[in-house]
Jmol script that loads the backbone (N, CA, C; Angstrom):
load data "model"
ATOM      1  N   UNK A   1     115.767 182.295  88.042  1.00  0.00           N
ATOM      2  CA  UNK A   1     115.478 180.914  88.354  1.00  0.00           C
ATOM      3  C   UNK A   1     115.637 180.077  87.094  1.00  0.00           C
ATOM      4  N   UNK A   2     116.184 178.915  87.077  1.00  0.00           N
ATOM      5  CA  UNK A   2     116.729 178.333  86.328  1.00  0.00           C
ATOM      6  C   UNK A   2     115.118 177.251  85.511  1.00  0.00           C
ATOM      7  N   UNK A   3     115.122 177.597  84.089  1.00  0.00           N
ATOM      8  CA  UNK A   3     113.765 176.634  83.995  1.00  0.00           C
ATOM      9  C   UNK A   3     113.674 174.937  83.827  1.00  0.00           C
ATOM     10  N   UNK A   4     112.324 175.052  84.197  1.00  0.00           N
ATOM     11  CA  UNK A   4     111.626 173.427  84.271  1.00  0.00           C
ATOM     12  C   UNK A   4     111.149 173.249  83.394  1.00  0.00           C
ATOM     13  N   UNK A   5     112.084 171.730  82.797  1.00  0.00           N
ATOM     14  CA  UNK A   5     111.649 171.066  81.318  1.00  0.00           C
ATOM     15  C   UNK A   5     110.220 170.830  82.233  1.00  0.00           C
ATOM     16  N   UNK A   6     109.274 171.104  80.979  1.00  0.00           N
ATOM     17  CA  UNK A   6     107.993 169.960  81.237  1.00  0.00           C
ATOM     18  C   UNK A   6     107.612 169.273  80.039  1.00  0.00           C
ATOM     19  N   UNK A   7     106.240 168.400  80.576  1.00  0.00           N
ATOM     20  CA  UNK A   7     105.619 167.510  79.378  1.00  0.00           C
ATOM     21  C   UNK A   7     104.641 168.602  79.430  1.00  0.00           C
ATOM     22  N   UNK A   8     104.370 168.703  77.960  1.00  0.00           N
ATOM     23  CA  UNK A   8     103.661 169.574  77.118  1.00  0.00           C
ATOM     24  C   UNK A   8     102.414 168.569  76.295  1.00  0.00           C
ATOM     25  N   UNK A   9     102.427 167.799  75.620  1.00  0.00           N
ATOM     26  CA  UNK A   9     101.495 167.061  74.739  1.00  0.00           C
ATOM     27  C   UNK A   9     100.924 166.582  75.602  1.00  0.00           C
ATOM     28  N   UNK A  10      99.616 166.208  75.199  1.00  0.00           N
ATOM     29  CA  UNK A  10      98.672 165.294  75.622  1.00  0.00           C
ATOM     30  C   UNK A  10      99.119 163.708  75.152  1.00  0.00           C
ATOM     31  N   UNK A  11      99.984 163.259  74.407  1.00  0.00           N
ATOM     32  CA  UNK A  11     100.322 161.888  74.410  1.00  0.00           C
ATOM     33  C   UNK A  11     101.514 161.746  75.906  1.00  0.00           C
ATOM     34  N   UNK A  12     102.183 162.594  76.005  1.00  0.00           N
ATOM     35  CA  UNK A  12     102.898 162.703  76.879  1.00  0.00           C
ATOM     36  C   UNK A  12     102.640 162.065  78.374  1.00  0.00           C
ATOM     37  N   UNK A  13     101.715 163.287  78.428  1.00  0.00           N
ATOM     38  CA  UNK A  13     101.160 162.809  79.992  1.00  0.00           C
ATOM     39  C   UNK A  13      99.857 161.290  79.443  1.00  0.00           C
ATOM     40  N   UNK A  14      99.760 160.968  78.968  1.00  0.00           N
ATOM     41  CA  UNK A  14      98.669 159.896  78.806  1.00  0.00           C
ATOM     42  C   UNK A  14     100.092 159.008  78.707  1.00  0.00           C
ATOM     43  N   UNK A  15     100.861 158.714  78.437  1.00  0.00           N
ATOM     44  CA  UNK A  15     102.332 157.825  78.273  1.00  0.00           C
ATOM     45  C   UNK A  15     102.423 157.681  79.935  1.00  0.00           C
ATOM     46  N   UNK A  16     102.939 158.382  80.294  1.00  0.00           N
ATOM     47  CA  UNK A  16     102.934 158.222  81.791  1.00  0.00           C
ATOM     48  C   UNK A  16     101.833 158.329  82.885  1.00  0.00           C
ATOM     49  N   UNK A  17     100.961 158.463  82.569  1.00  0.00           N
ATOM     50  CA  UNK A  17      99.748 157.903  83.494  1.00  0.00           C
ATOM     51  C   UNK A  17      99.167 156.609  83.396  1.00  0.00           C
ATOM     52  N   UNK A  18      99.017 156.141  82.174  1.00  0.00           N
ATOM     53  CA  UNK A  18      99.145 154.822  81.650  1.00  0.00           C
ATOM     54  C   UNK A  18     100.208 153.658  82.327  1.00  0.00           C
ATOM     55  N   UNK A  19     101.514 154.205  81.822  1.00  0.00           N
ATOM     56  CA  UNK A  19     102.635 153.333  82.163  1.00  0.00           C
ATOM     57  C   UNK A  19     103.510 153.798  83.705  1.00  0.00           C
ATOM     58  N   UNK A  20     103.170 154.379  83.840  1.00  0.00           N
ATOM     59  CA  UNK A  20     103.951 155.344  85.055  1.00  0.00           C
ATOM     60  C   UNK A  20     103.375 154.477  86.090  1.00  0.00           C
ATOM     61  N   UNK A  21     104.232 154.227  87.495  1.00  0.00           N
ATOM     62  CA  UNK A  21     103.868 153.760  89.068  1.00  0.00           C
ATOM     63  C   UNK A  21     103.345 154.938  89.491  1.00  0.00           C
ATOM     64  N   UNK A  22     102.220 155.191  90.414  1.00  0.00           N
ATOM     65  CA  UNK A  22     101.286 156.045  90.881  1.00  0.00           C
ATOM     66  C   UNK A  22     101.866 156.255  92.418  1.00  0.00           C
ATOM     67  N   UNK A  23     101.848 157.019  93.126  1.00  0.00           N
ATOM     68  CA  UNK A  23     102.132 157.023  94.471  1.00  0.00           C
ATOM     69  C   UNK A  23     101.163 158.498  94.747  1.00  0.00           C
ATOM     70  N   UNK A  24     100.557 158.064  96.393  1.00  0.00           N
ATOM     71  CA  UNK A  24      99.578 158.608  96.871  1.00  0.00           C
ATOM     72  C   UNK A  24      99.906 159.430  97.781  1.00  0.00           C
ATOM     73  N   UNK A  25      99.610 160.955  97.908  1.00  0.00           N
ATOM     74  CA  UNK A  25      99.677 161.475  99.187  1.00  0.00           C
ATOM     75  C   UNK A  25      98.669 162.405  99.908  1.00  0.00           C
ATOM     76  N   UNK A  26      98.232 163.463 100.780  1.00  0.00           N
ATOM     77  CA  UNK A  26      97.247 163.618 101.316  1.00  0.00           C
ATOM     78  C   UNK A  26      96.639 164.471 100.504  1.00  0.00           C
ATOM     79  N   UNK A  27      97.359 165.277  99.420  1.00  0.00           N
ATOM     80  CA  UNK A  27      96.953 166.432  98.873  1.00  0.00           C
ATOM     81  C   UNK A  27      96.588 165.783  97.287  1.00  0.00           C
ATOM     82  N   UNK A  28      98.292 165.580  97.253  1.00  0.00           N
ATOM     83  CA  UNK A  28      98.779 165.026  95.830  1.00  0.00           C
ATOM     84  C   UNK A  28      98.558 163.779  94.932  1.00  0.00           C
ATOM     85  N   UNK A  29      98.778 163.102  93.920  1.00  0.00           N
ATOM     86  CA  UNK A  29      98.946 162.436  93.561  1.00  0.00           C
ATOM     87  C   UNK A  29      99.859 162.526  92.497  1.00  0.00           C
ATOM     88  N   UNK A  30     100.690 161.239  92.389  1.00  0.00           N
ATOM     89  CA  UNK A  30     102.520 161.871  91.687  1.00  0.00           C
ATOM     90  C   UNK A  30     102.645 160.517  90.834  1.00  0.00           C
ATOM     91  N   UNK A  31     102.388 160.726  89.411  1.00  0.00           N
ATOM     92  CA  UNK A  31     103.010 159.509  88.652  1.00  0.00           C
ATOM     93  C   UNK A  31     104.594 159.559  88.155  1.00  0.00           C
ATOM     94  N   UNK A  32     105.014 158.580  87.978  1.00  0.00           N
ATOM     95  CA  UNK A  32     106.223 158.716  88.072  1.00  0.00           C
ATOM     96  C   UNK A  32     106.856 157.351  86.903  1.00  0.00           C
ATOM     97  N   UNK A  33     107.284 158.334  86.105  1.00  0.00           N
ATOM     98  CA  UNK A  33     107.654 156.622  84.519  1.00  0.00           C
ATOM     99  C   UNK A  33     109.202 156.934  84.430  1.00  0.00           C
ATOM    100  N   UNK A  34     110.332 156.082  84.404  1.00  0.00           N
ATOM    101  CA  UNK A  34     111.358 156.316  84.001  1.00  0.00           C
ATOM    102  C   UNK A  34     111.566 156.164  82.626  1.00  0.00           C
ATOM    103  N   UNK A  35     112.560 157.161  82.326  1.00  0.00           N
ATOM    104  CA  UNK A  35     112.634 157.952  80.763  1.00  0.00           C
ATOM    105  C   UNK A  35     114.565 157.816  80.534  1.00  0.00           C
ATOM    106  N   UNK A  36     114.893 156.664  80.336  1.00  0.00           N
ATOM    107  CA  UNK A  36     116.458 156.755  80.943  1.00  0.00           C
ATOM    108  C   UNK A  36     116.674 157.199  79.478  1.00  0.00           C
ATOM    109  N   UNK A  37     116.306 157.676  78.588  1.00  0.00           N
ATOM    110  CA  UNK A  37     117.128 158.317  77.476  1.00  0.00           C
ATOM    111  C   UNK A  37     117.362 159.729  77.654  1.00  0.00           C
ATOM    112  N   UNK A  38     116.790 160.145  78.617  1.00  0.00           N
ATOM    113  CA  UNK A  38     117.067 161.814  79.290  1.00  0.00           C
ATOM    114  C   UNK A  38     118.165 161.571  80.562  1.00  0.00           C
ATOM    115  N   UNK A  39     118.503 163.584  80.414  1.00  0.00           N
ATOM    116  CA  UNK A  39     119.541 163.115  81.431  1.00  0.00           C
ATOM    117  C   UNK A  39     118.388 164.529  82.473  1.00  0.00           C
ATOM    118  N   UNK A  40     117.727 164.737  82.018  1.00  0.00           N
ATOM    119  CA  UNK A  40     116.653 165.322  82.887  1.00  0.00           C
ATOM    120  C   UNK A  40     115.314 164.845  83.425  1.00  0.00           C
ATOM    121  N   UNK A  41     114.555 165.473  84.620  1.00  0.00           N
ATOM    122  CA  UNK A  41     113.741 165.031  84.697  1.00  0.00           C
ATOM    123  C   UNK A  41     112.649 165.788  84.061  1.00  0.00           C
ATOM    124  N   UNK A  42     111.198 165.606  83.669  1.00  0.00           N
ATOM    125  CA  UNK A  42     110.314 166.240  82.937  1.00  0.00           C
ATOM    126  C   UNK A  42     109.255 166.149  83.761  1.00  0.00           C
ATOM    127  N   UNK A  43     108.363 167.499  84.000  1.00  0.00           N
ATOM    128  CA  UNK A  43     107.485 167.820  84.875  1.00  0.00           C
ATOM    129  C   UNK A  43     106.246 168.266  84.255  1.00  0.00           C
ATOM    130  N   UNK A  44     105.216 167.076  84.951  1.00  0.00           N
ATOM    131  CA  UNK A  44     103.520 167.830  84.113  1.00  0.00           C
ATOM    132  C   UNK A  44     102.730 167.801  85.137  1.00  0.00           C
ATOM    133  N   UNK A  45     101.916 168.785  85.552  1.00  0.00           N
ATOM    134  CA  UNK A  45     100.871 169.304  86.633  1.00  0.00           C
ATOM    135  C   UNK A  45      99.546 169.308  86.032  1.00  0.00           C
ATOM    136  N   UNK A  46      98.508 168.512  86.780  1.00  0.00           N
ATOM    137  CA  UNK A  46      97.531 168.407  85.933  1.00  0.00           C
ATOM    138  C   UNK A  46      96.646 168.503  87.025  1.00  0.00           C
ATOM    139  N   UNK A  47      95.789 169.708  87.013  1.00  0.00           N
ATOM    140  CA  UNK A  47      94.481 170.015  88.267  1.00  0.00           C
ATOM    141  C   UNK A  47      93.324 170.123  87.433  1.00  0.00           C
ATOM    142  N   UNK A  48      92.366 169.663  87.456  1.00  0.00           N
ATOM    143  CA  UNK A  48      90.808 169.476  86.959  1.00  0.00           C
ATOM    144  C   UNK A  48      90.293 170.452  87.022  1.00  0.00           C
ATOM    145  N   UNK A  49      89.857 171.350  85.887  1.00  0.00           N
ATOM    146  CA  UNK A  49      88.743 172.685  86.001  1.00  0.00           C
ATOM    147  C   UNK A  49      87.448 172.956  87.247  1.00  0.00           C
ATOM    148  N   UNK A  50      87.319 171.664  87.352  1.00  0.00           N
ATOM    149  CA  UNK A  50      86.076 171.758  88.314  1.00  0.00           C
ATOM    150  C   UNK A  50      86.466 171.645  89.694  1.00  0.00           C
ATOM    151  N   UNK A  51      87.582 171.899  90.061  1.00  0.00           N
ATOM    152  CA  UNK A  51      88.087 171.711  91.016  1.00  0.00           C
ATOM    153  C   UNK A  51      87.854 173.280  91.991  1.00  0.00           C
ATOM    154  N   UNK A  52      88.448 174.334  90.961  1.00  0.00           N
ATOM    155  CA  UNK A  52      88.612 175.451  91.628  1.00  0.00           C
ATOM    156  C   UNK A  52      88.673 176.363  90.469  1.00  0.00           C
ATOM    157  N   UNK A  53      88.344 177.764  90.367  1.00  0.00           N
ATOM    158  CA  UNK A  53      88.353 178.507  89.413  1.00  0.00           C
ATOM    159  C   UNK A  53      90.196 178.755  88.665  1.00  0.00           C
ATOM    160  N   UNK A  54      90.382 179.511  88.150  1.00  0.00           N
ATOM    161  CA  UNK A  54      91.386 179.765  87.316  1.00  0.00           C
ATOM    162  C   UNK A  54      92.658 180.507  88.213  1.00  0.00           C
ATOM    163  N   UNK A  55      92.433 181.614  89.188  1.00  0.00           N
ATOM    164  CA  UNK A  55      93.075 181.972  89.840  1.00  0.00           C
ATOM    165  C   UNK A  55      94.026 180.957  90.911  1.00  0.00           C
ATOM    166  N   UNK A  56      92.885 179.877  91.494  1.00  0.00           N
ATOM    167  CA  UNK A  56      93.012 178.914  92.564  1.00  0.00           C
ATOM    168  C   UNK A  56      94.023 178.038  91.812  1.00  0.00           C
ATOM    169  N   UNK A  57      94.146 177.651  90.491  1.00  0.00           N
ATOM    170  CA  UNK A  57      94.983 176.446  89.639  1.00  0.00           C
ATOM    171  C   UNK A  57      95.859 176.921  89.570  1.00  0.00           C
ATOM    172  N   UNK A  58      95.653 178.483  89.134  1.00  0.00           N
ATOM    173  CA  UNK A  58      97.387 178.488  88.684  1.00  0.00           C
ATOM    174  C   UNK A  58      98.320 179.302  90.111  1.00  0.00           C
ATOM    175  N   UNK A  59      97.879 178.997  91.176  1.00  0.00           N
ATOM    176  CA  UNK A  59      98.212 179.721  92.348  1.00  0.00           C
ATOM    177  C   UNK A  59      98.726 178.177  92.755  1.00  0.00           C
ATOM    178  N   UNK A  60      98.312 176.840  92.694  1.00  0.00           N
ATOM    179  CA  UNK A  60      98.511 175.474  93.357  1.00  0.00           C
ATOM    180  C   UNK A  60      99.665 175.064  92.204  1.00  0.00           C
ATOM    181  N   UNK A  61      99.731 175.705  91.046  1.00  0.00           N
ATOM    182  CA  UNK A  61     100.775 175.162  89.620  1.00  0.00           C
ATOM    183  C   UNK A  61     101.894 175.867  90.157  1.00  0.00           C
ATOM    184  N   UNK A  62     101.788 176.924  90.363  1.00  0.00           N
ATOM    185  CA  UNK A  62     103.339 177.865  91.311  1.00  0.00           C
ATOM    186  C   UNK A  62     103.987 177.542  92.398  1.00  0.00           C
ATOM    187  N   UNK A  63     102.592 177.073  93.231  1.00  0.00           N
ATOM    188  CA  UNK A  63     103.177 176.123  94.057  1.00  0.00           C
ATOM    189  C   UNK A  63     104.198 174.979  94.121  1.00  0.00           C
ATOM    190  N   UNK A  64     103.387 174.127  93.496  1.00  0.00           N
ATOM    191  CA  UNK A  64     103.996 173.014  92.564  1.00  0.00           C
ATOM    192  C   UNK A  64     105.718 172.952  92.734  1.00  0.00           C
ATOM    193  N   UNK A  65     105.084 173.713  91.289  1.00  0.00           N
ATOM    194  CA  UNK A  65     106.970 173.809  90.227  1.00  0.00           C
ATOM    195  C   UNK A  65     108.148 174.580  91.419  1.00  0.00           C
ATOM    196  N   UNK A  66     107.347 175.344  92.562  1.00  0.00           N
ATOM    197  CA  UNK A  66     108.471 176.091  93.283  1.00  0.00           C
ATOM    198  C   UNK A  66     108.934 175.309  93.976  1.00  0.00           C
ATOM    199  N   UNK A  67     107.913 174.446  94.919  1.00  0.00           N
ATOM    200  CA  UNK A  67     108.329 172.586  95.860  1.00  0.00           C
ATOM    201  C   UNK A  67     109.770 171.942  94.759  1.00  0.00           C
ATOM    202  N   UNK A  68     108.938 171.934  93.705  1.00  0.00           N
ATOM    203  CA  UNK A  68     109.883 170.724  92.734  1.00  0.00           C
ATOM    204  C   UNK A  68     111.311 171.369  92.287  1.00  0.00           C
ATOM    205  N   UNK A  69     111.117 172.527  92.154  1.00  0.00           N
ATOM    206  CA  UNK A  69     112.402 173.484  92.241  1.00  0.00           C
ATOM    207  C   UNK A  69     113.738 173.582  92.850  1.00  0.00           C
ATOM    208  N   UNK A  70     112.929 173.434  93.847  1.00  0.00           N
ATOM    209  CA  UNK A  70     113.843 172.924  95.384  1.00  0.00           C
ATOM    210  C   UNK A  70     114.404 171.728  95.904  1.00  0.00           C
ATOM    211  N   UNK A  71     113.330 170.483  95.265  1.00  0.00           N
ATOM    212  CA  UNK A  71     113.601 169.460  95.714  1.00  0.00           C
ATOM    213  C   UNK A  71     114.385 168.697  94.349  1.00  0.00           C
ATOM    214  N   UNK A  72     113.913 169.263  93.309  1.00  0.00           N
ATOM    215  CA  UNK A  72     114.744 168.699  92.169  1.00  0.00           C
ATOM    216  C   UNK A  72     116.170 168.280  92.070  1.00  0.00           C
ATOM    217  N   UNK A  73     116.829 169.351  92.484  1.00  0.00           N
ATOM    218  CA  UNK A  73     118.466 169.125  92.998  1.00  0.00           C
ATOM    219  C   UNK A  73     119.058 168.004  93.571  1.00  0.00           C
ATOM    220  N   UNK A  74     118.055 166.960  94.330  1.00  0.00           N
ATOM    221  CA  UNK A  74     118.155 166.134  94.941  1.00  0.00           C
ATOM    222  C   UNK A  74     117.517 164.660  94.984  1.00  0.00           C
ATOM    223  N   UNK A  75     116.922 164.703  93.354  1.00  0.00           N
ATOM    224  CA  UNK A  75     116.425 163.326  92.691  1.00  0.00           C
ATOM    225  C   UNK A  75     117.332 162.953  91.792  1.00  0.00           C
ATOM    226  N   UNK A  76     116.920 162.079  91.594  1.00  0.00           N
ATOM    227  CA  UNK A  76     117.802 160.734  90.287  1.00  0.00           C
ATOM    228  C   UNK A  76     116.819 161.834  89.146  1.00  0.00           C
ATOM    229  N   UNK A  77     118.258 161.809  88.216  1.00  0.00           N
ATOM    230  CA  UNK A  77     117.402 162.406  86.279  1.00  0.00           C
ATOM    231  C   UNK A  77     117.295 160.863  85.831  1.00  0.00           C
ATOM    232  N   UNK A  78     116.188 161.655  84.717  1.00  0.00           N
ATOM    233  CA  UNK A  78     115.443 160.526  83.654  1.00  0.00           C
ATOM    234  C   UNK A  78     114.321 159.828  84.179  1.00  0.00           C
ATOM    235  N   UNK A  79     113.522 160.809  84.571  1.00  0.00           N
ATOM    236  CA  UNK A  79     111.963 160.366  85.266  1.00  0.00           C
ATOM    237  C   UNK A  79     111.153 161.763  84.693  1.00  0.00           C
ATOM    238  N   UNK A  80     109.800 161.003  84.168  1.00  0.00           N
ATOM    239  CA  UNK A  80     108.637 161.788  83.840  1.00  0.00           C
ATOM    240  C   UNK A  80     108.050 161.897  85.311  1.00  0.00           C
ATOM    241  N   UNK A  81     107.367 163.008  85.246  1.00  0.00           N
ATOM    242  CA  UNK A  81     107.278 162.959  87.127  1.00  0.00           C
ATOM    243  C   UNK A  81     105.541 163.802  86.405  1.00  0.00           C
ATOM    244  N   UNK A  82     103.929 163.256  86.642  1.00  0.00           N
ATOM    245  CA  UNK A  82     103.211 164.070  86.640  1.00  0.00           C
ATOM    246  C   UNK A  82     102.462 164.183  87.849  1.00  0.00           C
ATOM    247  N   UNK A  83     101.955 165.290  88.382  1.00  0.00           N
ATOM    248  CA  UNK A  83     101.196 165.544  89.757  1.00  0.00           C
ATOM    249  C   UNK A  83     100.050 166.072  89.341  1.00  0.00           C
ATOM    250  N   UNK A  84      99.028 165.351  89.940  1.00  0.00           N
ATOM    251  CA  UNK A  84      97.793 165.719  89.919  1.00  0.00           C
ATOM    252  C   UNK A  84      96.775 165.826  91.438  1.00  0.00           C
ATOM    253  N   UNK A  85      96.243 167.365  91.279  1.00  0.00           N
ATOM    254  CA  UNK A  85      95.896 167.348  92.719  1.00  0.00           C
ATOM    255  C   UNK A  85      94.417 166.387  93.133  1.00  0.00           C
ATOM    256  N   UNK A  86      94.726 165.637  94.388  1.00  0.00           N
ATOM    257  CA  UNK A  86      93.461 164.831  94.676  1.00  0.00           C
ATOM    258  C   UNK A  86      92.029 165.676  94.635  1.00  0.00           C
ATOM    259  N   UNK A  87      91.219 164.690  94.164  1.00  0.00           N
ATOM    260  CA  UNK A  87      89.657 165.846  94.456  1.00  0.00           C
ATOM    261  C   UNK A  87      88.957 165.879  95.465  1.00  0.00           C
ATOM    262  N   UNK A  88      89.269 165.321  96.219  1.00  0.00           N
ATOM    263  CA  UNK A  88      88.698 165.541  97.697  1.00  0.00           C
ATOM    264  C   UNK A  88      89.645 166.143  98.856  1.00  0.00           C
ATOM    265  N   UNK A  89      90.277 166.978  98.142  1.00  0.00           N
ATOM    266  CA  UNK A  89      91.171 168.054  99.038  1.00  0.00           C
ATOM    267  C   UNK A  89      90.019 169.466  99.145  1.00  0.00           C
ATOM    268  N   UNK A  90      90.309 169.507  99.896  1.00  0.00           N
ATOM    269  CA  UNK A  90      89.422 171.051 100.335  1.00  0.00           C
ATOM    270  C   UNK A  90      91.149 171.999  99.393  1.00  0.00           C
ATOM    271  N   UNK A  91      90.516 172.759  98.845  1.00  0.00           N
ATOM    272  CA  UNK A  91      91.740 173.441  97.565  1.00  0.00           C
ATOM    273  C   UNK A  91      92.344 174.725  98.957  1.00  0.00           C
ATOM    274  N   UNK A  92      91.846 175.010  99.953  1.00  0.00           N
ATOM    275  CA  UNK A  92      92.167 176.346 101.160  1.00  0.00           C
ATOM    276  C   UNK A  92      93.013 176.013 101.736  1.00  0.00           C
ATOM    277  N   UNK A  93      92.968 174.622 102.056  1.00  0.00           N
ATOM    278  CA  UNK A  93      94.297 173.776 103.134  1.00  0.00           C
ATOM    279  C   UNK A  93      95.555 173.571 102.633  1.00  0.00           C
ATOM    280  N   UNK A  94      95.360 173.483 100.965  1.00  0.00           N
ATOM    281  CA  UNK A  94      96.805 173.322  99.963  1.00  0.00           C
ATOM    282  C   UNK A  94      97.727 174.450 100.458  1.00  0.00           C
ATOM    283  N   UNK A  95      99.222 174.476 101.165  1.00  0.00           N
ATOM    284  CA  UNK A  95      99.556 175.269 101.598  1.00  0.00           C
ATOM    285  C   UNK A  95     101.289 175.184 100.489  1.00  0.00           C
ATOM    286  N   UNK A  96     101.928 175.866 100.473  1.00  0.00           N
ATOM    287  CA  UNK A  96     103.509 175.625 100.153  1.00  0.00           C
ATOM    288  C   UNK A  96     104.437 174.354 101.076  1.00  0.00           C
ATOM    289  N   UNK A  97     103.649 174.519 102.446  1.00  0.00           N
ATOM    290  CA  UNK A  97     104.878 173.580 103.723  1.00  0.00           C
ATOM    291  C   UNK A  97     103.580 172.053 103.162  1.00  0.00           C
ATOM    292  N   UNK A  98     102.451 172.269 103.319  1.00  0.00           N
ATOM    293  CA  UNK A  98     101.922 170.869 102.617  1.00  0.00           C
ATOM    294  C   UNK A  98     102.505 170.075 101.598  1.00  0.00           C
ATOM    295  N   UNK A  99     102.632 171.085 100.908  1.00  0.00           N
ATOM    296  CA  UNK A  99     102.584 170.191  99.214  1.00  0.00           C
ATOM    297  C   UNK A  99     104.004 169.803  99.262  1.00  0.00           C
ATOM    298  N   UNK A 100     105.267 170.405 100.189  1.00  0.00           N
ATOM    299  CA  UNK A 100     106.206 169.833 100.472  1.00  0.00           C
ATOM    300  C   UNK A 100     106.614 169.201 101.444  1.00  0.00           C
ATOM    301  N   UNK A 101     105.794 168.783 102.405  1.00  0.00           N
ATOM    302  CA  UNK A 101     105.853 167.539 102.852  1.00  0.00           C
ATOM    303  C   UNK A 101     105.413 166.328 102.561  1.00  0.00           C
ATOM    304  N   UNK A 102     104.558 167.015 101.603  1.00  0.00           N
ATOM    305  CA  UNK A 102     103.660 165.554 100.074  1.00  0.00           C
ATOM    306  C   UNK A 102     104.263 164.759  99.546  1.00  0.00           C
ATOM    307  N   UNK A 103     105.823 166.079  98.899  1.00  0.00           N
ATOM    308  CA  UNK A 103     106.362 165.665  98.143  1.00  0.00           C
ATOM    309  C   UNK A 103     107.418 164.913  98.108  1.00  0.00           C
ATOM    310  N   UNK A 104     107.856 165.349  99.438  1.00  0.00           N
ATOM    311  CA  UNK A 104     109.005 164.382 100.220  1.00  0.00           C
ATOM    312  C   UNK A 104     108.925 162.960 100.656  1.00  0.00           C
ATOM    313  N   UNK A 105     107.773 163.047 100.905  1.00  0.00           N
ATOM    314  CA  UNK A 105     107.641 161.682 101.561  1.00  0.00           C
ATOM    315  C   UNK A 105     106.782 160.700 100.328  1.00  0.00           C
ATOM    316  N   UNK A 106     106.261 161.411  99.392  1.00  0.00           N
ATOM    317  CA  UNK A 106     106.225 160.887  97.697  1.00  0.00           C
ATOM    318  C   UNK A 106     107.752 159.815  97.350  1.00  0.00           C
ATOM    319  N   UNK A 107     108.456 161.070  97.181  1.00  0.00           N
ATOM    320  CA  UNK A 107     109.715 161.019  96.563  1.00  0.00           C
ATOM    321  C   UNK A 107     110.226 159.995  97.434  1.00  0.00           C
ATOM    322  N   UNK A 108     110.434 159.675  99.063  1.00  0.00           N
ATOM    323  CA  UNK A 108     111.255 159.005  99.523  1.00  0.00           C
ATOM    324  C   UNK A 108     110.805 157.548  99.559  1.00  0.00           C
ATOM    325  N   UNK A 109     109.501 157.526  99.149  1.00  0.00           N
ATOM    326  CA  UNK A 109     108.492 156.432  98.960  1.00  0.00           C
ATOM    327  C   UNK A 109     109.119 155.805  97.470  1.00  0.00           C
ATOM    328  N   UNK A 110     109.073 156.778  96.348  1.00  0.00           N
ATOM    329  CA  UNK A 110     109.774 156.040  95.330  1.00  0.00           C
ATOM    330  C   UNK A 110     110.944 155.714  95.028  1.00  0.00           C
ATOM    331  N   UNK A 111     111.759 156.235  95.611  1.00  0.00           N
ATOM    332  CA  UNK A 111     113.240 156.331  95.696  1.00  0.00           C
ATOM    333  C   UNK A 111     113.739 156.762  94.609  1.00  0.00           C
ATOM    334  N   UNK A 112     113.603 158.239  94.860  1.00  0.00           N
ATOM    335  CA  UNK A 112     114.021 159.208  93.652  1.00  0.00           C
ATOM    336  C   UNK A 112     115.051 160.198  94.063  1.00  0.00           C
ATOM    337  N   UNK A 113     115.565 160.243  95.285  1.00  0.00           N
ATOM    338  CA  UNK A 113     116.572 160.459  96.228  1.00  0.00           C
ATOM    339  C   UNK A 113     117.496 159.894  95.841  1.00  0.00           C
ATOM    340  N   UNK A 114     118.505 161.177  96.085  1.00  0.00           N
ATOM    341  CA  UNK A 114     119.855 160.395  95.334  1.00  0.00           C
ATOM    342  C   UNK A 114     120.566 160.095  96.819  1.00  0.00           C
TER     343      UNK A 114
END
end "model"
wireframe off; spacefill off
backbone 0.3
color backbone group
């Protein structure tokens, strides 16, 4: 599998949560900053400790990056893209067909569809 640039620093994702357009979905929440000096897009996942233990985060982060994997092929490059899961999701219902129908209708909401 081919890898996913991400944002790594903490100025990073504070750059685009700050400046980034926010878009809402039942699970998710997806900021989204354009970065037109890249010819890629850059991916940061950010779930709250108190949300769910350690197993549960990085089981919803695999999730994630595998949705964006798939759907990546088929956005505009040069967007910081960060997802953060809502806290009033019950974390059991987060499914793979959820978080990609989240993400679709995210994405077609921002027009990141090529």
């Amino acid at each position: 599998m081919k890898k996913i640039a991400t944002l790594k620093k903490n100025y990073e994702f504070r750059k685009v949560l700050n400046k980034g357009q926010a878009y809402f979905g039942k699970h998710i929440t997806v900021y989204i900053k354009q970065n037109s000096d890249l010819d890629k897009n850059l991916l940061g996942i950010a779930i709250n400790s108190k949300l769910c233990n350690a197993v549960k985060r990085n089981k919803i982060k695999r999730l994630i990056r595998e949705n964006y994997a798939q759907i990546n092929k088929f956005l505009k490059k040069g967007n910081s893209i960060v997802f953060i899961i809502n806290k009033n999701v019950e974390i059991s219902e987060i499914t793979y067909y959820t978080l990609k129908k989240d993400m679709e209708k995210i994405f077609k909401k921002a027009k990141l569809f090529i």
